[in-house]
C-alpha positions as CSV (number, residue, x, y, z in Angstrom):
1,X,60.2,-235.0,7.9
2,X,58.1,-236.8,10.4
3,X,56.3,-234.6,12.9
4,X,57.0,-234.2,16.6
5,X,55.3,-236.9,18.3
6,X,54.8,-234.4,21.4
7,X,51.1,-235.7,22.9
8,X,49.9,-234.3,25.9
9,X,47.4,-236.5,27.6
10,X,43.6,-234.9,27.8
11,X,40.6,-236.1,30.6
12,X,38.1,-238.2,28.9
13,X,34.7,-237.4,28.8
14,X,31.4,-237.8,27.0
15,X,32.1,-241.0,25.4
16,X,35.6,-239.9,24.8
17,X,37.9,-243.3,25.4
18,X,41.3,-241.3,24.5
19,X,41.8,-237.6,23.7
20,X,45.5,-236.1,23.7
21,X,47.7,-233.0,21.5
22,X,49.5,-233.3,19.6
23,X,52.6,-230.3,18.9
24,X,50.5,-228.0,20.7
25,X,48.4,-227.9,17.8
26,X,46.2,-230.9,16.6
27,X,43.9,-232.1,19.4
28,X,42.9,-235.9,18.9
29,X,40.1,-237.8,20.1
30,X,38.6,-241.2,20.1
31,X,34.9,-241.3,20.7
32,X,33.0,-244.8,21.5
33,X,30.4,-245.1,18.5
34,X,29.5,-248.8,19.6
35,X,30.8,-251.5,21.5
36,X,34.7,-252.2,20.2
37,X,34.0,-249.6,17.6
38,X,35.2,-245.7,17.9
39,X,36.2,-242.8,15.9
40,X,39.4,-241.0,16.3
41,X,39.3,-237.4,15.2
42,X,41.4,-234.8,14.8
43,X,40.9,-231.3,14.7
44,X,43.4,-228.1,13.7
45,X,43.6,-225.6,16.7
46,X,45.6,-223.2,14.6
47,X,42.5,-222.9,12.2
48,X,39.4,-222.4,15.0
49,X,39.1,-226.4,15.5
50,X,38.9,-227.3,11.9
51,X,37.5,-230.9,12.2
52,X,40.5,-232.0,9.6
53,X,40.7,-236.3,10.2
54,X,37.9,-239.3,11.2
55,X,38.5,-242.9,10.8
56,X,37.1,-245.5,12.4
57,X,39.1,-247.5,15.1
58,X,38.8,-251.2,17.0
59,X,38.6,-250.6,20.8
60,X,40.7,-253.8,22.1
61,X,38.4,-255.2,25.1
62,X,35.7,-252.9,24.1
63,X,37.8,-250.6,26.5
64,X,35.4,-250.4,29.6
65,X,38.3,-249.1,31.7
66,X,40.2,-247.1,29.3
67,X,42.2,-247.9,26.2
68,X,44.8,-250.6,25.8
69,X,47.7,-249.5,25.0
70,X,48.3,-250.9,22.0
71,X,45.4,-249.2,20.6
72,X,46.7,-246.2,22.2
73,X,50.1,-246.7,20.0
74,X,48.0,-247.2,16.6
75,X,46.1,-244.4,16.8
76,X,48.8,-242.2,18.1
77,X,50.4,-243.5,14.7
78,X,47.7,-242.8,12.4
79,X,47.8,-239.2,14.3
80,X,50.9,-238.7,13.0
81,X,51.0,-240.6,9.9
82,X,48.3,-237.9,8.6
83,X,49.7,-234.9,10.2
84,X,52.8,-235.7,8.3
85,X,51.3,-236.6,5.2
86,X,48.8,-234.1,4.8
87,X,49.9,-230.8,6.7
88,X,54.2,-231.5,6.8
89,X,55.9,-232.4,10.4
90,X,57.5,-229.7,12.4
């Protein structure tokens, strides 16, 4: 059972190019590490912000003005793709 693909968009800050929810539970983030280079994360707010999920991502554009959105629809994929994998959709 795939899970709920229910993000809620987050404000970026400190080098964050993309942070969103996930279900109300799993709080993802992708962090600039260099240029066209970042890490998405994701961490478990049911289990005090368990740091559960990094892989490294390409930032199309090297995302001066925000992501693009196709980056935006990977990583919202590998989001859930892991979620569903490791922890069961809802």
């Amino acid at each position: 059972m795939k899970a709920k693909a229910n993000f809620i968009p987050k404000i970026e800050l400190n080098g964050s190019v993309w942070a969103t929810v996930l279900d109300k539970r799993f709080c993802c983030e992708v962090v600039r590490k260099e240029p066209y280079l970042g890490q998405l994360l994701i961490f478990d707010s049911e289990n005090d912000m368990q740091h559960i999920f990094t892989e490294e991502v390409f930032l199309a554009f090297d995302a001066p003005f925000g992501p693009d959105w196709t980056d935006v629809g990977s990583w919202k994929n590998k989001v859930v793709d892991y979620v569903d994998s490791h922890i069961g959709g809802n």
